[in-house]
Every structure is written in C-alpha cells, then in structure tokens.
C-alpha positions in Angstrom: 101.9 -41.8 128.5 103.8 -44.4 126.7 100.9 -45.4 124.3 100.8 -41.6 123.6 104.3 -41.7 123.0 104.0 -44.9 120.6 101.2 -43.0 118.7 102.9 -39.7 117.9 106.4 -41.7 117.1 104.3 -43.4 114.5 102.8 -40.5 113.3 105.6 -38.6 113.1 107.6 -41.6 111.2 104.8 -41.8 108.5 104.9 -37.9 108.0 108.6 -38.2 107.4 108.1 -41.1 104.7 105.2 -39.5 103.1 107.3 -36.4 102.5 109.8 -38.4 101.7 107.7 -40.0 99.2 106.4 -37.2 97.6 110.3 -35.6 97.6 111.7 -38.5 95.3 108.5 -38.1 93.1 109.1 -34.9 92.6 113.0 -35.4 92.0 112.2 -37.9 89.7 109.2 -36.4 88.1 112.0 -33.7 87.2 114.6 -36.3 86.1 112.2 -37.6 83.9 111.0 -34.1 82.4 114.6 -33.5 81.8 115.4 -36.3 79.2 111.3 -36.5 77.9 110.7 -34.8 74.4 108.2 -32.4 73.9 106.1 -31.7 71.2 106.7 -28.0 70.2 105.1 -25.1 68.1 107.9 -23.0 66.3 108.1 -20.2 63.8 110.5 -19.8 60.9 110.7 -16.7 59.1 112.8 -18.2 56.3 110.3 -20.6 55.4 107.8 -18.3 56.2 106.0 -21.5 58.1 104.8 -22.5 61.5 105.5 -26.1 62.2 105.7 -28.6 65.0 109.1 -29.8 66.7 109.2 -32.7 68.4 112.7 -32.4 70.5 112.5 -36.2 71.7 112.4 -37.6 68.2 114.1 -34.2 66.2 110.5 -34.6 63.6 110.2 -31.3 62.4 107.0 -31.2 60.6 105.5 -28.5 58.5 101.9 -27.4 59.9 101.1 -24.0 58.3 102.3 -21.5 55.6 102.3 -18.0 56.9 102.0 -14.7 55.0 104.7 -13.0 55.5 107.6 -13.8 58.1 106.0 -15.1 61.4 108.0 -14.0 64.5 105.9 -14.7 67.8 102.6 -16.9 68.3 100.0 -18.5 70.5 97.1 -19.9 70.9 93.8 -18.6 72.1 91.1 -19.6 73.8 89.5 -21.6 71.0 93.2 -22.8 70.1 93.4 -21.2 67.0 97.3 -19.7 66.1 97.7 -16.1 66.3 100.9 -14.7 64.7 102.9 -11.7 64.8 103.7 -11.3 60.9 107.3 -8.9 60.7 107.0 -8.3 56.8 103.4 -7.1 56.7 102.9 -5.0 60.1 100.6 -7.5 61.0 98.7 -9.8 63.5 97.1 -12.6 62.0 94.9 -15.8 63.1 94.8 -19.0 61.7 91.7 -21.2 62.0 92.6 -24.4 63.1 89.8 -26.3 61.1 89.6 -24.1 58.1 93.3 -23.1 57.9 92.2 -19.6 56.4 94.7 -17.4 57.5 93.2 -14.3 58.9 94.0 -10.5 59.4 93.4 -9.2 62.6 95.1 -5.8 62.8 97.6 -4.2 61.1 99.7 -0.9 60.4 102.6 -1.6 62.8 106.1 -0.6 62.2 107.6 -4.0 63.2 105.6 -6.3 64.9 107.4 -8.8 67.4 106.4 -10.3 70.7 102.4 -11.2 71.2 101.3 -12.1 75.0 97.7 -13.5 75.5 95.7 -11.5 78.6 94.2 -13.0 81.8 90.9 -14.5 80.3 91.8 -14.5 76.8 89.4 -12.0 75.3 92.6 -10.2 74.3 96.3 -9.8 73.5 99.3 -7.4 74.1 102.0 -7.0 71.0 105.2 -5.3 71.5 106.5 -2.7 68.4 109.9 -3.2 68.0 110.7 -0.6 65.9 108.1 1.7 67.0 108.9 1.6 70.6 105.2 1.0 71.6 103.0 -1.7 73.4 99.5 -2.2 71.4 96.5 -3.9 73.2 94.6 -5.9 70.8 90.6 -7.0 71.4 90.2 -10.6 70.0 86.7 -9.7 69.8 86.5 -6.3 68.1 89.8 -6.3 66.6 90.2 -3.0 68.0 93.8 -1.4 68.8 94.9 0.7 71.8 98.1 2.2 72.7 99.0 0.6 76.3 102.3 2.5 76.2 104.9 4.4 74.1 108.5 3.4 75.6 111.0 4.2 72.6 114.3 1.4 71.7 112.4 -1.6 71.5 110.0 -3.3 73.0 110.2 -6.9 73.1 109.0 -10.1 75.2 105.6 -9.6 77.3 104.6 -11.7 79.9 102.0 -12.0 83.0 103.1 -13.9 86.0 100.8 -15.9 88.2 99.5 -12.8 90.4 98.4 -10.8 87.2 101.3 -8.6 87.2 102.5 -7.6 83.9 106.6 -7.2 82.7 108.0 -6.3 79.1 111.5 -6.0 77.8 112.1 -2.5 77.2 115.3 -0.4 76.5 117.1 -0.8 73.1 118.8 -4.2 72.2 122.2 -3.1 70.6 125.1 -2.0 72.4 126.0 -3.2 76.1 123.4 -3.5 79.1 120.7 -1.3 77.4 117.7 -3.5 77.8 116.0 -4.3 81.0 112.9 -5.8 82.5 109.8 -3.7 83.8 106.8 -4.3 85.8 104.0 -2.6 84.0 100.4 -1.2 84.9 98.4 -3.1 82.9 95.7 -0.4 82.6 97.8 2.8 82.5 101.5 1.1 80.8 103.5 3.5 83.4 106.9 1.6 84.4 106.1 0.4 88.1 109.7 -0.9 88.4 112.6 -1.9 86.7 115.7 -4.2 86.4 119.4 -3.6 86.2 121.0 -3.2 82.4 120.8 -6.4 80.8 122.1 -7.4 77.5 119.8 -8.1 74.3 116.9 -9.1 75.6 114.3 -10.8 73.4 111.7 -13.1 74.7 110.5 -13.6 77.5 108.5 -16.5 80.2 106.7 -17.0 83.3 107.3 -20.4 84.5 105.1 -21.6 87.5 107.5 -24.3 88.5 109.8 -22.1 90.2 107.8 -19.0 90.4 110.3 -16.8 88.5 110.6 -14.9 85.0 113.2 -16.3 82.4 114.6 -13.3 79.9 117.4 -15.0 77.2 119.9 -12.7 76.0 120.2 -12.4 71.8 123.8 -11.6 72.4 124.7 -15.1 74.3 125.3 -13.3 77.2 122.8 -16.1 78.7 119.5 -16.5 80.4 118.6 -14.2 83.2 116.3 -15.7 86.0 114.5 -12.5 87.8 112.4 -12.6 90.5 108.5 -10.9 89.5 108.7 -10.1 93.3 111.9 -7.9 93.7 113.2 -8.1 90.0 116.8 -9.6 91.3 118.5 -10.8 88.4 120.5 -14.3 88.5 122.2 -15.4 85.2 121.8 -19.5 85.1 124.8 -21.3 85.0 125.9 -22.6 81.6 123.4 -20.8 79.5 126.0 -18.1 77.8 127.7 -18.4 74.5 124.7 -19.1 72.9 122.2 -16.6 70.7 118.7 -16.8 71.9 115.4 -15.6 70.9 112.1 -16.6 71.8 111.3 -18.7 75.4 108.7 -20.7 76.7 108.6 -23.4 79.5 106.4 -26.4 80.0 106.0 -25.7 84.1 107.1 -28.4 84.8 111.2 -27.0 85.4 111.9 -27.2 81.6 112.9 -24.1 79.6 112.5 -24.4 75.8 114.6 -22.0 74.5 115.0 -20.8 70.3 118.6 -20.2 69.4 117.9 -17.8 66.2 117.6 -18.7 62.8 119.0 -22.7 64.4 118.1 -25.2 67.0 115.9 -25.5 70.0 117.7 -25.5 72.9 116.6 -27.1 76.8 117.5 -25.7 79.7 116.5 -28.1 82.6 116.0 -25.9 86.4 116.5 -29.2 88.8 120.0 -29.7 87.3 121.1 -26.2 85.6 121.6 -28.4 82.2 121.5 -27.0 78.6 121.4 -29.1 76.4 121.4 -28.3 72.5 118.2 -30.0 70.5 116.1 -30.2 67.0 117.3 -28.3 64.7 114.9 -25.9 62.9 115.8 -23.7 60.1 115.2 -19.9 60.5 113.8 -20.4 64.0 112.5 -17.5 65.3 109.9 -18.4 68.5 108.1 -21.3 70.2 104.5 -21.5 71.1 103.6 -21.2 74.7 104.1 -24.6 77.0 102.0 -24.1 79.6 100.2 -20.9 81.0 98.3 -18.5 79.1 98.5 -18.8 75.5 98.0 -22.3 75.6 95.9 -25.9 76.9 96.9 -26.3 80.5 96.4 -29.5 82.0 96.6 -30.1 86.0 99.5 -32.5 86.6 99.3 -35.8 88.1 101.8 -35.2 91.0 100.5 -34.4 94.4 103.5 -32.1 96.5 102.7 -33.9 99.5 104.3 -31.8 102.3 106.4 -29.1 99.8 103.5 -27.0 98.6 102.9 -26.0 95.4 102.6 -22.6 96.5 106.5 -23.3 97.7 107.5 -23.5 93.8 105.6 -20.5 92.8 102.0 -21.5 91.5 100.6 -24.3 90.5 102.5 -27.2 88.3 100.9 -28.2 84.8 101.5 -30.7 81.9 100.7 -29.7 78.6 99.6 -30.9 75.6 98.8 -29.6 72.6 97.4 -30.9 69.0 96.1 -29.1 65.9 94.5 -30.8 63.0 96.5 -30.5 60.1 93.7 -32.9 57.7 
C-alpha cells in the first residue's frame, strides 16, 4: 500500500511539473511573441505599391508596383499575391517569379476585402459600394454572386470549423455595421452581431479561437466569439483608426491604422503598442491561416490542449523573390 502510494505521489508530482513546464513555455513563448518583429506584407494606395514591413527593425521596403490603388491581398496556394485593385474594379495576381501583374476579374463597383476559401481553388471579395459578396474561381476566373446585402460589405473571414462571417451593414453613422455568420453555399445571414461601429477588416486567429473586427472610427477592436457572436471590446485598443487585420496565431494582432502605422495588439497582456510607419497603409497580408504558408509551431501544450486555445498554434514565415 505504501509503495503504491510512493508511486502515484511521484506520478502525480511529475504531472504537476510537466504542466508546469509546458505553462511557462507557453507564457514565455507569448512574452517573447510580444516584443519579436515580424516580417509583414502591406498595401498602400498612395503609392500604389505592395511592400514588406518589418515591425522589429521599422524596414519598409518596396516589393511591387500595383495598377491602380491596392486595398486587400493574399497569397494563394502557389504564393503568388492576389490584390483587390479600388481604382480599376479589379482583382489582380501578381506572379511571384515573373512579376507580371495579372487581371483576374473585373467590373466591380469598389472592390475591398478578398478572403482565400478552404483549399485554395478560390476566393470571396466583398463590394463595398455595391453591397455584394462575389465568389471568384482561381482556376476559371469565373464570378458568382454569393450574396447581395446592400451598405457595405467589408472584411471576410473563415474560422477553423469552416464557418464563414463578413462585415455587413453600412460603415457611417453610429452602430450600423455588424458581424454575420454566412452560408457559404447559399450567402443567407445565419446569424448576426449587435451594432458595431465602422467595421473594416476582419481575422480569425487560432491562438484564442475568436474573430477580431477593428473599428475605422477608433471606437476599438471587437473580440467576438464564431460560437455565440458575443462581442468584447479589448482593453486599450480605442482612439485609434483602423483598417485592415491579420494575426500571426500565435496571440499577436497586426493591425493597419489607415493611411499610417502598423499597429500590435498583444492577447497575453492586452498591450497596443504603435509600430512601422507606412505611408497610405491600407491592409496587411495574412499571418497565419488561409491566405498564407502556415508552419506547425515548435511548442508542445503539454497538459492545456491546443484544442483549449481554439485550434491549432502556427509560426509563419513568409518570402517572395524580389530578383
């Protein structure tokens, strides 16, 4: 009886470090995520340019010229840039060994947001001024109507279940804007948030499991919950006009303050902190997730789960030949 005893003391004591272990890694693995650079795509529509922004080192550097003003990109599966082009009523794709800047499809009334589908073989674009959700085929280049809304569709984003939201509503005047879940074949409005404020962009960030929707306005950065669409506002992000969003899943939010500065917003600590400072900034490149190269992260979550923080964590990293 006592040996048993001894045994599950012992057993008990190293289950209790080895959580313990893997609970500093991860505190620290956000500590140092909060104070690391990272190596950014942006837009800028006064330039009429997509560069790179490095916020640890404030290098902003140059990477493409765009027809047109750029407002939202990513990357797709063969990590060439696609860009939503305002001036032109276009989507176009850059080649990222040729550079030859392509069109893909065109005729929109104001093209804004751009959200890469589950497998890639496609893309969703949100019509701001023409109140409608266009499905794109990377393959055919063909366009279909998911859904006409009215105001002004803007951000798009799939969370880690498939499940697909979009900032709908109009963006001026008071709490007119608000979040809804959307059937991805169909485009009926599932569900919906409260009124927000001047929504723009919008993220799906597998570190904690939630969506992140800034507020043009500075009214601040909503977190809402993909499950029961419960809106938070995080503390210390007002006062502050932002645009596009992305995250690097890894409980970082990289946020565009428009026509300015990137701005972080670190989850472990509720910490925004102002960073490189890119003229007419308009959007960042995806992070992490869809849109971009997703690469598994080295830290095991010994005892937490990564299921507990909403899907799996990834490092990303992300270079495109400029030579």
């Amino acid at each position: 009886m006592i040996h048993d005893l001894s045994r599950f003391a012992f057993r008990w004591c190293a289950t209790v470090v080895t959580c313990g272990l893997a609970f500093l890694a991860l505190v620290l693995s956000a500590a140092r995520h909060a104070s690391a650079g990272q190596l950014l795509y942006v837009t800028s529509t006064s330039g009429q340019q997509i560069l790179t922004a490095d916020t640890g080192t404030n290098v902003v550097t140059p990477v493409f010229n765009t027809v047109g003003q750029p407002d939202s990109l990513l990357f797709d599966n063969n990590q060439n840039i696609i860009y939503s082009n305002l001036q032109t009523g276009q989507v176009r794709r850059i080649n990222k060994t040729t550079h030859s800047d392509t069109l893909i499809a065109g005729g929109f009334s104001d093209p804004a947001d751009i959200a890469l589908e589950p497998g890639g073989g496609s893309l969703l674009l949100s019509d701001f001024a023409g109140g409608q959700i266009f499905r794109i085929n990377l393959t055919t280049n063909a366009v279909t109507t998911l859904g006409v809304y009215g105001g002004n569709p803007q951000g798009l984003a799939y969370d880690n279940l498939g499940r697909l939201f979009a900032n709908l509503g109009t963006r001026s005047g008071g709490a007119t804007s608000f979040l809804a879940q959307l059937n991805p074949v169909t485009g009926a409005i599932l569900r919906q948030s409260i009124g927000l404020v001047s929504l723009d962009g919008l993220t799906f960030d597998s570190f904690s499991g939630k969506l992140f929707d800034p507020s043009l306005s500075g009214a601040g950065i909503y977190q809402i919950d993909p499950a029961t669409l419960a809106v938070t506002l995080l503390p210390g992000s007002s006062g502050v006009a932002f645009d596009g969003i992305t995250n690097d899943a890894a409980g970082n939010l990289y946020i565009a303050n428009s026509g300015n500065r990137i701005y972080q917003y670190n989850l472990p600590t509720l910490t925004l902190t102002p960073e490189t400072v890119v003229g007419g900034l308009d959007d960042l490149a995806p992070a992490a997730g869809l849109g971009s190269t997703p690469e598994p992260a080295g830290l095991t979550l010994l005892c937490i789960g990564a299921a507990g923080l909403g899907g799996y964590t990834w490092r990303r990293s992300r270079r495109i030949e400029t030579g």
